[in-house]
mmCIF file of the N, C-alpha and C atoms, coordinates in Angstrom:
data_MODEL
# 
_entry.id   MODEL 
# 
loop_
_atom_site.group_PDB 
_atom_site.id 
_atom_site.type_symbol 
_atom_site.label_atom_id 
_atom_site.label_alt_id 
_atom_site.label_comp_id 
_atom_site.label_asym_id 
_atom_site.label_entity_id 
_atom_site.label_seq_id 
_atom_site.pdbx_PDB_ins_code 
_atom_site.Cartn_x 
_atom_site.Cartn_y 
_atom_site.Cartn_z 
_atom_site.occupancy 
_atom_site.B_iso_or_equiv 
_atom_site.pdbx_formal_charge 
_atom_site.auth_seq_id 
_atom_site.auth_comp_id 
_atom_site.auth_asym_id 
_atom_site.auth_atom_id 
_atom_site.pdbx_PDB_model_num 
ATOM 1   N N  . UNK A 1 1  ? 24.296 -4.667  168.950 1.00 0.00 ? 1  UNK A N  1 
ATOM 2   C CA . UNK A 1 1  ? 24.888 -5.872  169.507 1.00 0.00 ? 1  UNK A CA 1 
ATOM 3   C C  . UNK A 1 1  ? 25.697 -5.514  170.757 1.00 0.00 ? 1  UNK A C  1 
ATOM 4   N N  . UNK A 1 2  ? 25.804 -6.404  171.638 1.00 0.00 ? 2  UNK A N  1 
ATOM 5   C CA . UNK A 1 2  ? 26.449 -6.443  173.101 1.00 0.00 ? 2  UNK A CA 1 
ATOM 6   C C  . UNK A 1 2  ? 28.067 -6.460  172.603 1.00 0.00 ? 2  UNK A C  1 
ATOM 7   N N  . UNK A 1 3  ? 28.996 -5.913  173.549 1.00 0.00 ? 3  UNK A N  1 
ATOM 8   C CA . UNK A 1 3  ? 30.039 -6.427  173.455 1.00 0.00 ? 3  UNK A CA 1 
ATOM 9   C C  . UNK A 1 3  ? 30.898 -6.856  174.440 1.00 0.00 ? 3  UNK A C  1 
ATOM 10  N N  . UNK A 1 4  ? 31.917 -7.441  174.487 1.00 0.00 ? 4  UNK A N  1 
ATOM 11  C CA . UNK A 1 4  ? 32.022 -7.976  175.805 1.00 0.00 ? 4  UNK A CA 1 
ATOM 12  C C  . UNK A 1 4  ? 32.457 -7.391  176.604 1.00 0.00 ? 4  UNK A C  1 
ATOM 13  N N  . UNK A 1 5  ? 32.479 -6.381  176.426 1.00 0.00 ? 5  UNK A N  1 
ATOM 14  C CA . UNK A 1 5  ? 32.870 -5.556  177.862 1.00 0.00 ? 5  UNK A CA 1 
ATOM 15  C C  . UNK A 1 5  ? 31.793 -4.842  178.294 1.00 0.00 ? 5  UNK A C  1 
ATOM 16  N N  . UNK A 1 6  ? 30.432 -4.859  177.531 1.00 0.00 ? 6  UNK A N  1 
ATOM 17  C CA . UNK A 1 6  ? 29.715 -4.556  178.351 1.00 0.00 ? 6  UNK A CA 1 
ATOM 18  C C  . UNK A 1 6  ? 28.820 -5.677  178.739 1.00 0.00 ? 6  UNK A C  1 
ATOM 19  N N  . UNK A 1 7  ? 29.031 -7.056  178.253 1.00 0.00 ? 7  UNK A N  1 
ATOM 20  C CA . UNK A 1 7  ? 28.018 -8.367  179.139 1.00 0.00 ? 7  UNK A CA 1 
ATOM 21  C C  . UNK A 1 7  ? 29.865 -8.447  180.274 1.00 0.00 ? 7  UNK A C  1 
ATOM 22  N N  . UNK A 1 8  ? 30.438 -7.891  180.554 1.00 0.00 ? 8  UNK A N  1 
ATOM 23  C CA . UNK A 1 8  ? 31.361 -8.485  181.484 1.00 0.00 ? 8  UNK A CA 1 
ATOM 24  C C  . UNK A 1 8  ? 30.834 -7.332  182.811 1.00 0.00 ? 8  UNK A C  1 
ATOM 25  N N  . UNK A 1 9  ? 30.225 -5.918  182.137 1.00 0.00 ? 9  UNK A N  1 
ATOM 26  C CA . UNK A 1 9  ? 29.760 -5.053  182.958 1.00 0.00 ? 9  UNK A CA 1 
ATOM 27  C C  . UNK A 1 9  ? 28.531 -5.556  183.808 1.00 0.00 ? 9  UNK A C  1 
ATOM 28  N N  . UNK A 1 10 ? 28.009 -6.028  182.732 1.00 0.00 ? 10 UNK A N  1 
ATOM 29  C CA . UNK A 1 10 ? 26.628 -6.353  183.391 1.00 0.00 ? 10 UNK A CA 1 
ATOM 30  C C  . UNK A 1 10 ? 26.745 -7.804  184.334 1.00 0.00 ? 10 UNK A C  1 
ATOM 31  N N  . UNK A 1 11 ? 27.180 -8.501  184.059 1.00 0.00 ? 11 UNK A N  1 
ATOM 32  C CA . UNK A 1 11 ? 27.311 -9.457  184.739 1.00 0.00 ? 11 UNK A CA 1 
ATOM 33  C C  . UNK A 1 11 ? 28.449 -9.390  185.886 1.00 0.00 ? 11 UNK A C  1 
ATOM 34  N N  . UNK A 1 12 ? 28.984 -8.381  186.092 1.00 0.00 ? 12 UNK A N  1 
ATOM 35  C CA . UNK A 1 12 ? 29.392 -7.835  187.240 1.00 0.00 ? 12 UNK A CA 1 
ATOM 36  C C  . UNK A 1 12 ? 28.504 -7.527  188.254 1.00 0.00 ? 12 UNK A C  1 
ATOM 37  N N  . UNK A 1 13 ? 27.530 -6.571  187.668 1.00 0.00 ? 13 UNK A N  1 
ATOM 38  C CA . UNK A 1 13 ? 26.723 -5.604  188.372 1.00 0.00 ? 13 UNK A CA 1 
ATOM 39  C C  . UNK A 1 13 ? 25.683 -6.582  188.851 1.00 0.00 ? 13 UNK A C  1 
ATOM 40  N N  . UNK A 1 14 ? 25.415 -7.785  188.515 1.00 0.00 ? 14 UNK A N  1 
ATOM 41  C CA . UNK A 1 14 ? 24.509 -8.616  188.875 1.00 0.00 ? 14 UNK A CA 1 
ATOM 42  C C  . UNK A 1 14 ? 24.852 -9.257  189.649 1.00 0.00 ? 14 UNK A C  1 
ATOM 43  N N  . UNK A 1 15 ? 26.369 -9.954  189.601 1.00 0.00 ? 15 UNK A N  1 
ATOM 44  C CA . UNK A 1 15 ? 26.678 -10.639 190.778 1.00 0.00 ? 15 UNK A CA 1 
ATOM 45  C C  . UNK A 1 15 ? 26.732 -9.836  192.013 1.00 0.00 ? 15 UNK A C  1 
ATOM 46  N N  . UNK A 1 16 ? 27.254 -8.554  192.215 1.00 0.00 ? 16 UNK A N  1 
ATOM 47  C CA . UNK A 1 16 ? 26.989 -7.755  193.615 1.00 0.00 ? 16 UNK A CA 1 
ATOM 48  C C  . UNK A 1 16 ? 25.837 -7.843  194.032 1.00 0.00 ? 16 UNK A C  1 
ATOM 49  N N  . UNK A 1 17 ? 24.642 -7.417  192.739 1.00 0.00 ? 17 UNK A N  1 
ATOM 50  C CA . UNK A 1 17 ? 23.083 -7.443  193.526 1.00 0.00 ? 17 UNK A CA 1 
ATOM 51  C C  . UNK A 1 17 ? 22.649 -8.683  194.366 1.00 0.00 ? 17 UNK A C  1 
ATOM 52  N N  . UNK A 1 18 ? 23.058 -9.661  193.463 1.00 0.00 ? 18 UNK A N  1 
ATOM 53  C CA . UNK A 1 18 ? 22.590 -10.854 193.888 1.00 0.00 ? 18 UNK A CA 1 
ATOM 54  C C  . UNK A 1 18 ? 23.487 -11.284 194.970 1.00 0.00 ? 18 UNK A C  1 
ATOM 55  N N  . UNK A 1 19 ? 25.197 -11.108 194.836 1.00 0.00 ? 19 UNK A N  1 
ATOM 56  C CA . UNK A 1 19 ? 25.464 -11.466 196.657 1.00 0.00 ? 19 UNK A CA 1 
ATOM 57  C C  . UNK A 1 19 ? 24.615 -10.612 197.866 1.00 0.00 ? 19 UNK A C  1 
ATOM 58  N N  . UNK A 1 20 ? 24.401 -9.042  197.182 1.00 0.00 ? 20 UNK A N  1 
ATOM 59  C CA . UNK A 1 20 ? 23.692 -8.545  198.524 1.00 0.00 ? 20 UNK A CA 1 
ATOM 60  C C  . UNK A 1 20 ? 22.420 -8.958  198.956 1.00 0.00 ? 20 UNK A C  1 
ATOM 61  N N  . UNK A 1 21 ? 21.709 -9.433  197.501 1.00 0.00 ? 21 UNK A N  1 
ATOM 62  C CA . UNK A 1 21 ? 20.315 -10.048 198.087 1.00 0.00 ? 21 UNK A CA 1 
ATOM 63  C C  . UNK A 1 21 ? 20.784 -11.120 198.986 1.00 0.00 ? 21 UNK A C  1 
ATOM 64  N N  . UNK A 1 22 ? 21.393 -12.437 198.628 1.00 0.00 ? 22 UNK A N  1 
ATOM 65  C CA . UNK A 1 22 ? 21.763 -13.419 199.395 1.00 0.00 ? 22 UNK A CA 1 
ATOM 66  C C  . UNK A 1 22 ? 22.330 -13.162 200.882 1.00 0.00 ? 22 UNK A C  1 
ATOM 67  N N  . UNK A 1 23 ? 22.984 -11.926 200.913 1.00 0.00 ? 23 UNK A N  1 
ATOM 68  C CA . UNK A 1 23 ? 23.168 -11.811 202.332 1.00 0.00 ? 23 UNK A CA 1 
ATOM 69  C C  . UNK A 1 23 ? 21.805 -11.214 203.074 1.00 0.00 ? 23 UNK A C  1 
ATOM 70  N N  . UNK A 1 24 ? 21.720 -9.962  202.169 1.00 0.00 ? 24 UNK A N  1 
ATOM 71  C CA . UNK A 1 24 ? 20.291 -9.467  202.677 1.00 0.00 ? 24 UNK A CA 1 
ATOM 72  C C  . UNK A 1 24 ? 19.275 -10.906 203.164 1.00 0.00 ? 24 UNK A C  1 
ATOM 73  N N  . UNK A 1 25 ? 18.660 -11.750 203.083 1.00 0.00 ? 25 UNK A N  1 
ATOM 74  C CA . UNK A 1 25 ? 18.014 -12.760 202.760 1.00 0.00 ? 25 UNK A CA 1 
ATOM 75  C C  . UNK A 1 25 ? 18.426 -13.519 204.068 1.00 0.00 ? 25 UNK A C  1 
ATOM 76  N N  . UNK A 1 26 ? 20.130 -13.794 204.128 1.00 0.00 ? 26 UNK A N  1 
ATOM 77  C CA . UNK A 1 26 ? 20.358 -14.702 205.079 1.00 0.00 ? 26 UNK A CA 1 
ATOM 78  C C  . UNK A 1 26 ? 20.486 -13.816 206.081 1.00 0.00 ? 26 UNK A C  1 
ATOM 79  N N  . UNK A 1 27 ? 20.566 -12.795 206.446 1.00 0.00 ? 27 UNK A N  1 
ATOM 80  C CA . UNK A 1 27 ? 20.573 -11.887 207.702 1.00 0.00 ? 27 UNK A CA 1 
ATOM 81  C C  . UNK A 1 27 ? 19.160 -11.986 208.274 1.00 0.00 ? 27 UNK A C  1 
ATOM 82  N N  . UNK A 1 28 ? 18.263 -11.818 207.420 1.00 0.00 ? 28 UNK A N  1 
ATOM 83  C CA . UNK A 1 28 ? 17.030 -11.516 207.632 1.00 0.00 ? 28 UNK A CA 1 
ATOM 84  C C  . UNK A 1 28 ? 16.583 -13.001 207.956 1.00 0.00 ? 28 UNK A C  1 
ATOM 85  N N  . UNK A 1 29 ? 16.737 -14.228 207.643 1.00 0.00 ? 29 UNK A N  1 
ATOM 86  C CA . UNK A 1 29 ? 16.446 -15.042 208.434 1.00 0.00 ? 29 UNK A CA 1 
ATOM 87  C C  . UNK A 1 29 ? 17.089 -15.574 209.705 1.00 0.00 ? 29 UNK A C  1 
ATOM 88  N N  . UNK A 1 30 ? 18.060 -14.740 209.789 1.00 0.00 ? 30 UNK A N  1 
ATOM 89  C CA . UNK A 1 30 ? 18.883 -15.428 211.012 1.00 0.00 ? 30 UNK A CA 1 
ATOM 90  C C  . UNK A 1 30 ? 18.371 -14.304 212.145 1.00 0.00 ? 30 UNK A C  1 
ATOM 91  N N  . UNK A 1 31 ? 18.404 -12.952 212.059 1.00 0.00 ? 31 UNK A N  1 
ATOM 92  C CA . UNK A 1 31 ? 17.876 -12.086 212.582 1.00 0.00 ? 31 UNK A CA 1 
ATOM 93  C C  . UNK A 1 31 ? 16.475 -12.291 213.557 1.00 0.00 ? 31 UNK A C  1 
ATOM 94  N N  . UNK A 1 32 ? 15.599 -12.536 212.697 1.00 0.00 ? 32 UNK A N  1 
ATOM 95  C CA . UNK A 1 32 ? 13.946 -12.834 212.564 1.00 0.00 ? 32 UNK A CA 1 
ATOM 96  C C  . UNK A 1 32 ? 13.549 -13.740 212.440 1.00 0.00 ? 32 UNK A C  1 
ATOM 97  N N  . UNK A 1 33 ? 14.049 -14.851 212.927 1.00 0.00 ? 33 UNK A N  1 
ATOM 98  C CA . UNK A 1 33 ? 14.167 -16.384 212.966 1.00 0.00 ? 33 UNK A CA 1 
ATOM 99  C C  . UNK A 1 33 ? 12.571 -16.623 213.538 1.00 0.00 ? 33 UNK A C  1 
ATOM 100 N N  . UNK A 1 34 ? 11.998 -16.019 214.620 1.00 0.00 ? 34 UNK A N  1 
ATOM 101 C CA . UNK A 1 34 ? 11.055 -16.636 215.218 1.00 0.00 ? 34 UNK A CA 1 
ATOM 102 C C  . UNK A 1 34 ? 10.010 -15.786 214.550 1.00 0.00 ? 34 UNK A C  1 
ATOM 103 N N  . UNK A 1 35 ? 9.998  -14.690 214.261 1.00 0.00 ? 35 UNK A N  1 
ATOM 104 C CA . UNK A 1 35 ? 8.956  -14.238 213.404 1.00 0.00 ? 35 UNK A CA 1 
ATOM 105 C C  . UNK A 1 35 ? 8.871  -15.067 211.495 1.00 0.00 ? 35 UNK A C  1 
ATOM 106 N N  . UNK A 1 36 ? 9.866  -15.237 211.079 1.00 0.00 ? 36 UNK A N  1 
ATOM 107 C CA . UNK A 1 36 ? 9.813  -16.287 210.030 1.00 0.00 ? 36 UNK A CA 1 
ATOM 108 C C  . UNK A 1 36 ? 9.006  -17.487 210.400 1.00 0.00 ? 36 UNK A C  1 
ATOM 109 N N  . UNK A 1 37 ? 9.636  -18.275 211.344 1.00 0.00 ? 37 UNK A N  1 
ATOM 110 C CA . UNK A 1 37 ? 9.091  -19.490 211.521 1.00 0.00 ? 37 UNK A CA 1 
ATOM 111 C C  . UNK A 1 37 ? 7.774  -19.236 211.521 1.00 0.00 ? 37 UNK A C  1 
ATOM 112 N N  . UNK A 1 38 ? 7.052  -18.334 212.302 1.00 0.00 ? 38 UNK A N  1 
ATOM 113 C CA . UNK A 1 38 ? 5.533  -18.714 212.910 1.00 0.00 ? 38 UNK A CA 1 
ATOM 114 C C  . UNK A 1 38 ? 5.154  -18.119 211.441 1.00 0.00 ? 38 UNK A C  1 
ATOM 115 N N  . UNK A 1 39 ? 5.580  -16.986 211.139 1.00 0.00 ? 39 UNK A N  1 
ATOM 116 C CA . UNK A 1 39 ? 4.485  -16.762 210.336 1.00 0.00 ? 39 UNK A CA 1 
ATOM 117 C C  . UNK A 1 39 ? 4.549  -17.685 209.064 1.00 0.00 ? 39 UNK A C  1 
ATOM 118 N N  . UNK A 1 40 ? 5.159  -18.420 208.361 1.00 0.00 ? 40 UNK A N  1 
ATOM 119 C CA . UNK A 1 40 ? 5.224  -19.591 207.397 1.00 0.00 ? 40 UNK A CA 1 
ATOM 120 C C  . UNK A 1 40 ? 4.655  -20.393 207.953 1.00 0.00 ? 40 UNK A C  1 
ATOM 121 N N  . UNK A 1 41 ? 4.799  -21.237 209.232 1.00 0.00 ? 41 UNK A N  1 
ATOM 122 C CA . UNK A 1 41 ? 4.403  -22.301 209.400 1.00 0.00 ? 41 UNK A CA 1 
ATOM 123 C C  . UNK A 1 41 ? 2.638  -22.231 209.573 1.00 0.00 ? 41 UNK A C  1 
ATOM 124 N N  . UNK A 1 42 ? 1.892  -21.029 209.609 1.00 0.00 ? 42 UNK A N  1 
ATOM 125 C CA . UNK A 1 42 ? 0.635  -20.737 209.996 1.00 0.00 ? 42 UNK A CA 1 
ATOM 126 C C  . UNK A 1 42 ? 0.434  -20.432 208.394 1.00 0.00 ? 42 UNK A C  1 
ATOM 127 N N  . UNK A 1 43 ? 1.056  -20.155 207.174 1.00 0.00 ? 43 UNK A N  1 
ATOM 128 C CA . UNK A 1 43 ? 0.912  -20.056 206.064 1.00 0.00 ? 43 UNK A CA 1 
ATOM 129 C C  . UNK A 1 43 ? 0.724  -21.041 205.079 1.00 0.00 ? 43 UNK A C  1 
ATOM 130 N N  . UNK A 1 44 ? 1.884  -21.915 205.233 1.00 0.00 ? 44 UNK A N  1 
ATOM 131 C CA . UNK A 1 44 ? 2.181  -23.214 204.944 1.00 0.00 ? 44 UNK A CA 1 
ATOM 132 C C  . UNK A 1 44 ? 1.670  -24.506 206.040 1.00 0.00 ? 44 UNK A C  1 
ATOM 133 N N  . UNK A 1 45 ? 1.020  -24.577 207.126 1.00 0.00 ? 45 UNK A N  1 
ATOM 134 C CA . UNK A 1 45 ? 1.060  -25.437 207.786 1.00 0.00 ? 45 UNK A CA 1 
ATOM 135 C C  . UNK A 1 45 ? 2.092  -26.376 207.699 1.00 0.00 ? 45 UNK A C  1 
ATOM 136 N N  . UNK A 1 46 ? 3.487  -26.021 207.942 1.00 0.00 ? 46 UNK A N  1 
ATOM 137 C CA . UNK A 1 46 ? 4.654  -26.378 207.975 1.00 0.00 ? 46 UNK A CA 1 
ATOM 138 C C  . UNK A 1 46 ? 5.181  -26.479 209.416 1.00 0.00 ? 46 UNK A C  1 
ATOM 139 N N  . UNK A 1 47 ? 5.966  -27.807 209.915 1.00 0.00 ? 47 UNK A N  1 
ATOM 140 C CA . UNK A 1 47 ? 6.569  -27.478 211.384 1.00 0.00 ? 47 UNK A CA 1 
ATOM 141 C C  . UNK A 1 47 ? 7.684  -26.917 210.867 1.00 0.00 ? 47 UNK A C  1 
ATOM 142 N N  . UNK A 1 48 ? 8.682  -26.632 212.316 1.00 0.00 ? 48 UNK A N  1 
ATOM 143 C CA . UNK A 1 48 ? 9.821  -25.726 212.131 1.00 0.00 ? 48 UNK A CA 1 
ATOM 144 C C  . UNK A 1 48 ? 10.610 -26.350 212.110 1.00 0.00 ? 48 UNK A C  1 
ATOM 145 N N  . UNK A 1 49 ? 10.884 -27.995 211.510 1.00 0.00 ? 49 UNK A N  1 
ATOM 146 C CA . UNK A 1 49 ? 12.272 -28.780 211.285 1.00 0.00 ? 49 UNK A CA 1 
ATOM 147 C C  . UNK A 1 49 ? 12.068 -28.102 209.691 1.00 0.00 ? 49 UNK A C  1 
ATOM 148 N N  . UNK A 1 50 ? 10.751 -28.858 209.250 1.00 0.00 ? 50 UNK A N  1 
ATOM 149 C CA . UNK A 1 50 ? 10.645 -28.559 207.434 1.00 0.00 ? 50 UNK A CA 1 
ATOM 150 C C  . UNK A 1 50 ? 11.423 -26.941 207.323 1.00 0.00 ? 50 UNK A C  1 
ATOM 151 N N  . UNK A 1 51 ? 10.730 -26.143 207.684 1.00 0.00 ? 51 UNK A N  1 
ATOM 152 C CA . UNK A 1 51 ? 10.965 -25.015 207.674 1.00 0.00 ? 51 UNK A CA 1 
ATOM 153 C C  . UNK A 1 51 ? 12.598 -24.459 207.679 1.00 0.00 ? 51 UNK A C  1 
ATOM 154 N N  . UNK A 1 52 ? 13.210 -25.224 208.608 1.00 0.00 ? 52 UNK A N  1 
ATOM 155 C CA . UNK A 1 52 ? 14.831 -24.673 208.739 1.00 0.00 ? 52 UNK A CA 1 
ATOM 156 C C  . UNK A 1 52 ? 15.225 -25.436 207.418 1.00 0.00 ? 52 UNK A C  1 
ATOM 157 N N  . UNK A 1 53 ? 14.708 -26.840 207.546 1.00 0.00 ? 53 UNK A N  1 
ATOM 158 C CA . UNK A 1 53 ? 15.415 -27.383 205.957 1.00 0.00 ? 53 UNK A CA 1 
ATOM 159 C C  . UNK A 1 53 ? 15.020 -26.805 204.596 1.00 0.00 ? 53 UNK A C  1 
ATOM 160 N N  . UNK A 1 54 ? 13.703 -25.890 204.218 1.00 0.00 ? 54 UNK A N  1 
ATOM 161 C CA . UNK A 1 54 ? 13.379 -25.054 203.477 1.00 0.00 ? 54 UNK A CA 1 
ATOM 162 C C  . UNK A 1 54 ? 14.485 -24.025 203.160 1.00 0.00 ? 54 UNK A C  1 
ATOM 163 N N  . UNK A 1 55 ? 14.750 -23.082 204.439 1.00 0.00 ? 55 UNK A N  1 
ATOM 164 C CA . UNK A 1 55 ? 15.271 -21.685 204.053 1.00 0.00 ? 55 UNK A CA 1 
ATOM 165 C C  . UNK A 1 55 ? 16.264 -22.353 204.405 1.00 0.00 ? 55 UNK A C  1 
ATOM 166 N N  . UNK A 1 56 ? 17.376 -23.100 204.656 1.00 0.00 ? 56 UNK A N  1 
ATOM 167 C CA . UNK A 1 56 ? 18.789 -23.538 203.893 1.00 0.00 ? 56 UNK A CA 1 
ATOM 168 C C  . UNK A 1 56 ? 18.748 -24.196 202.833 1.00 0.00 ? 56 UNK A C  1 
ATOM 169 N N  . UNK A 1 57 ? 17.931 -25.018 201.995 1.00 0.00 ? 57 UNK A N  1 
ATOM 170 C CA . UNK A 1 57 ? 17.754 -25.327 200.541 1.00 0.00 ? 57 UNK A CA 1 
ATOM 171 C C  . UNK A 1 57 ? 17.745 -24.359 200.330 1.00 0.00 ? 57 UNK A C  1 
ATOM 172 N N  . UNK A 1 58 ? 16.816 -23.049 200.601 1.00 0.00 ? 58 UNK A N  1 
ATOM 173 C CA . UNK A 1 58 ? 16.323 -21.762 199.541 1.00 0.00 ? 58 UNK A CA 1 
ATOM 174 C C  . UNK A 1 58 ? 18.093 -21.250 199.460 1.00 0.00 ? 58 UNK A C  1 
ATOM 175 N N  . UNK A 1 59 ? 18.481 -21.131 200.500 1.00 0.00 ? 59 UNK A N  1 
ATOM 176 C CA . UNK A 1 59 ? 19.428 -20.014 200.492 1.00 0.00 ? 59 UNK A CA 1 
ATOM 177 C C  . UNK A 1 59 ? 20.736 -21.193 199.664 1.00 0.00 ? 59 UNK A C  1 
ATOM 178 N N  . UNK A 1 60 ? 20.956 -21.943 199.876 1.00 0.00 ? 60 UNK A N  1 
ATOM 179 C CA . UNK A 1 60 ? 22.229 -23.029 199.215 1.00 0.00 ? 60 UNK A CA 1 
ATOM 180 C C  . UNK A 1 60 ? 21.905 -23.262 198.007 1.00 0.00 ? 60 UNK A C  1 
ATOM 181 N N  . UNK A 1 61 ? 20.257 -23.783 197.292 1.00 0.00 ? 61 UNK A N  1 
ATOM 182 C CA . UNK A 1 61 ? 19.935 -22.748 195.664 1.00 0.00 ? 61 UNK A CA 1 
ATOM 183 C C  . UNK A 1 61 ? 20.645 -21.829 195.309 1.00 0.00 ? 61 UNK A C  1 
ATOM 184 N N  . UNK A 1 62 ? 20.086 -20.720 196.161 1.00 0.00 ? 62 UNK A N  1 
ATOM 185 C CA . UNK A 1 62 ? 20.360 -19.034 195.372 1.00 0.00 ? 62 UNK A CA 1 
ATOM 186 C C  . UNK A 1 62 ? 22.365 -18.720 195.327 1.00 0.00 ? 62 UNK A C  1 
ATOM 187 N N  . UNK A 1 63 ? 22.975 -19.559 196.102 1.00 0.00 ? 63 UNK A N  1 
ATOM 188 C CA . UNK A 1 63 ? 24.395 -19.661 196.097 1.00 0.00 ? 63 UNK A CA 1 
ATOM 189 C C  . UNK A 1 63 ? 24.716 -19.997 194.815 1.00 0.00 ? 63 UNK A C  1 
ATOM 190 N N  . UNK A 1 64 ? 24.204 -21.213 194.668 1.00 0.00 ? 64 UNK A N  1 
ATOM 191 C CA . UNK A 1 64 ? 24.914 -22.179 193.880 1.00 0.00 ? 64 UNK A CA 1 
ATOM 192 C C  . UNK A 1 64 ? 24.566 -21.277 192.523 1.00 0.00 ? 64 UNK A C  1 
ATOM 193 N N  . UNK A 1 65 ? 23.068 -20.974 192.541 1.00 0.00 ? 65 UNK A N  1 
ATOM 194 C CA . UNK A 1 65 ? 22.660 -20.372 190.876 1.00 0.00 ? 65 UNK A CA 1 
ATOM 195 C C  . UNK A 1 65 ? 23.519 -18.787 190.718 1.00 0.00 ? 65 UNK A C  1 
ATOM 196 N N  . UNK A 1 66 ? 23.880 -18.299 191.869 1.00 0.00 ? 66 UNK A N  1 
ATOM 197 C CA . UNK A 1 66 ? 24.600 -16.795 191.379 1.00 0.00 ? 66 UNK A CA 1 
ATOM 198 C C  . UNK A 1 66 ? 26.189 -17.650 191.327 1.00 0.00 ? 66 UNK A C  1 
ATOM 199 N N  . UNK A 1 67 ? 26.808 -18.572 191.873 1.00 0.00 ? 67 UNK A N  1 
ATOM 200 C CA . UNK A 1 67 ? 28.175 -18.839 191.149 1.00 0.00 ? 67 UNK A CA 1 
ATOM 201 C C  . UNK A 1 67 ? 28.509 -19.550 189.657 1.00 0.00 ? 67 UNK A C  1 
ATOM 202 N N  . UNK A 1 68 ? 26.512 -19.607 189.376 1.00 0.00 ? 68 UNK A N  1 
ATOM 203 C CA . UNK A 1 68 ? 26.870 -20.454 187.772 1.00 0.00 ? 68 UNK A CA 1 
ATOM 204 C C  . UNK A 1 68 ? 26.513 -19.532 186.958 1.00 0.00 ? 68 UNK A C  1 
ATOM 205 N N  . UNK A 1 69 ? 25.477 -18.880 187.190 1.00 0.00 ? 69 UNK A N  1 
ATOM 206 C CA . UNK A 1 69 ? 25.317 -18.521 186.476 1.00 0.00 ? 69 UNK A CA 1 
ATOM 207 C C  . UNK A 1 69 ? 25.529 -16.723 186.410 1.00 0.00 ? 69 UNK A C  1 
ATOM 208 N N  . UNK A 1 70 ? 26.504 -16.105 187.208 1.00 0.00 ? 70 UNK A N  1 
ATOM 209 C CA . UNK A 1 70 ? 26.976 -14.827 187.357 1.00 0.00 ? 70 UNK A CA 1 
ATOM 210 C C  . UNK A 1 70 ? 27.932 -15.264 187.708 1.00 0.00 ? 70 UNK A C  1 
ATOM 211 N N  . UNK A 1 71 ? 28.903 -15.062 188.484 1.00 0.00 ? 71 UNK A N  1 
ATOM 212 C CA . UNK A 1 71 ? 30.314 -15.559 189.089 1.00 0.00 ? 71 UNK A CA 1 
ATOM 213 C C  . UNK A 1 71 ? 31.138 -15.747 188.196 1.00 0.00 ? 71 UNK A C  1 
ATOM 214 N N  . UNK A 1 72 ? 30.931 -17.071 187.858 1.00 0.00 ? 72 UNK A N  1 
ATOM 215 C CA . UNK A 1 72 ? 31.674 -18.383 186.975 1.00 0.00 ? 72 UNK A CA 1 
ATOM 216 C C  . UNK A 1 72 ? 32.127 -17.443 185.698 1.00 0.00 ? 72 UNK A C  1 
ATOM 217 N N  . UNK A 1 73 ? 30.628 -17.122 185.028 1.00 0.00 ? 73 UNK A N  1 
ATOM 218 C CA . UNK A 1 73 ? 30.589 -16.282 183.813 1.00 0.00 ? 73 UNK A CA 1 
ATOM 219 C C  . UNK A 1 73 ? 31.560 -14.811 183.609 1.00 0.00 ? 73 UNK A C  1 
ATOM 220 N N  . UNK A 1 74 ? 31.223 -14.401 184.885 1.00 0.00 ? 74 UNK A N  1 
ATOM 221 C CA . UNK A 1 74 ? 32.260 -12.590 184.850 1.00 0.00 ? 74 UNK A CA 1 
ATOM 222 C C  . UNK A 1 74 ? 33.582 -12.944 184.739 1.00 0.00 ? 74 UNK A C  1 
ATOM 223 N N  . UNK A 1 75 ? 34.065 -14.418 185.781 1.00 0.00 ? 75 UNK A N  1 
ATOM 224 C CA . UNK A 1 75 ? 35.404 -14.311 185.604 1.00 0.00 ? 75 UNK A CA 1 
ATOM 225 C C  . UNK A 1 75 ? 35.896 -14.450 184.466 1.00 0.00 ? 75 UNK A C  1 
ATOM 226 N N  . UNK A 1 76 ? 35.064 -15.882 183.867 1.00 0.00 ? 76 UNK A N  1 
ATOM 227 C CA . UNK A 1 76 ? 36.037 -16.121 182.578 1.00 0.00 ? 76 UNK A CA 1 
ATOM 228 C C  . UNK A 1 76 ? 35.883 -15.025 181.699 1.00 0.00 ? 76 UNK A C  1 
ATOM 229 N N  . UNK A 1 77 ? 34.911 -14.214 181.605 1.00 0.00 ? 77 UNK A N  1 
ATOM 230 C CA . UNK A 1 77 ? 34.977 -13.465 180.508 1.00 0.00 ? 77 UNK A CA 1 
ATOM 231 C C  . UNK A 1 77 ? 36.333 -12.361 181.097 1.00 0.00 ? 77 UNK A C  1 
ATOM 232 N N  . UNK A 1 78 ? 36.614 -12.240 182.240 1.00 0.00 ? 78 UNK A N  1 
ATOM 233 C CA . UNK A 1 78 ? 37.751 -11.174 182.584 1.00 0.00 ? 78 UNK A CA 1 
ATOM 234 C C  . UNK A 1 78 ? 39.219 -11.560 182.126 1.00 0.00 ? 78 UNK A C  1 
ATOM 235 N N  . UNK A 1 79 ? 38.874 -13.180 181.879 1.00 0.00 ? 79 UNK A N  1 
ATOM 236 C CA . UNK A 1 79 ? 40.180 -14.402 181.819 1.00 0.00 ? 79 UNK A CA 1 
ATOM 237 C C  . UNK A 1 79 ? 40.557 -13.672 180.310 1.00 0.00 ? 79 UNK A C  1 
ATOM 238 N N  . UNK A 1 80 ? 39.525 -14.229 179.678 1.00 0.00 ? 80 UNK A N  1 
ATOM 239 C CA . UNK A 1 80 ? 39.557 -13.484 178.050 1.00 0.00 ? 80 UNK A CA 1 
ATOM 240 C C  . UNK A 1 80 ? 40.077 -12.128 177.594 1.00 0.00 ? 80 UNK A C  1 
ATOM 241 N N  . UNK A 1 81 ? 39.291 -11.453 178.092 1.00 0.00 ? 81 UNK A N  1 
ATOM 242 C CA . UNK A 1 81 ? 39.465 -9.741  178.064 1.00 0.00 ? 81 UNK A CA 1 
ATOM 243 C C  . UNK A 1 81 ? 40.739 -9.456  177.603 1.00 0.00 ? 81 UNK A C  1 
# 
């Protein structure tokens, strides 16, 4: 069985991965903006309004799901501890 100091470990270690993916992710589209665009929109036959409103949904998702479901969770369990 888990105990809580080690789901407070793990769910530590997940929220770092996942902020660095999220930055990783948003660098890389802000970076490579015009190589993103073309190559999706020739993938997706997508223009590049859809497209900017895509990868800020994608990226304002992946926010919201690492503060509910990692974030939220590490603290309170640290609240407890």
């Amino acid at each position: 069985m888990i105990t809580l100091e080690q789901l407070t470990t793990f769910l530590g270690w997940c929220s770092v991965i996942n902020i660095a993916l999220l930055l990783f992710y948003f660098l890389f589209i802000v970076s490579f903006r015009e190589f993103t665009l073309s190559l999706h929109s020739k993938l997706f036959n997508l223009d590049r309004t859809t497209l900017n409103k895509a990868y800020f949904d994608y990226l304002a998702l992946y926010k919201i799901l690492i503060i509910v479901l990692n974030v939220v969770p590490y603290i309170a369990l640290k609240i407890i501890a």
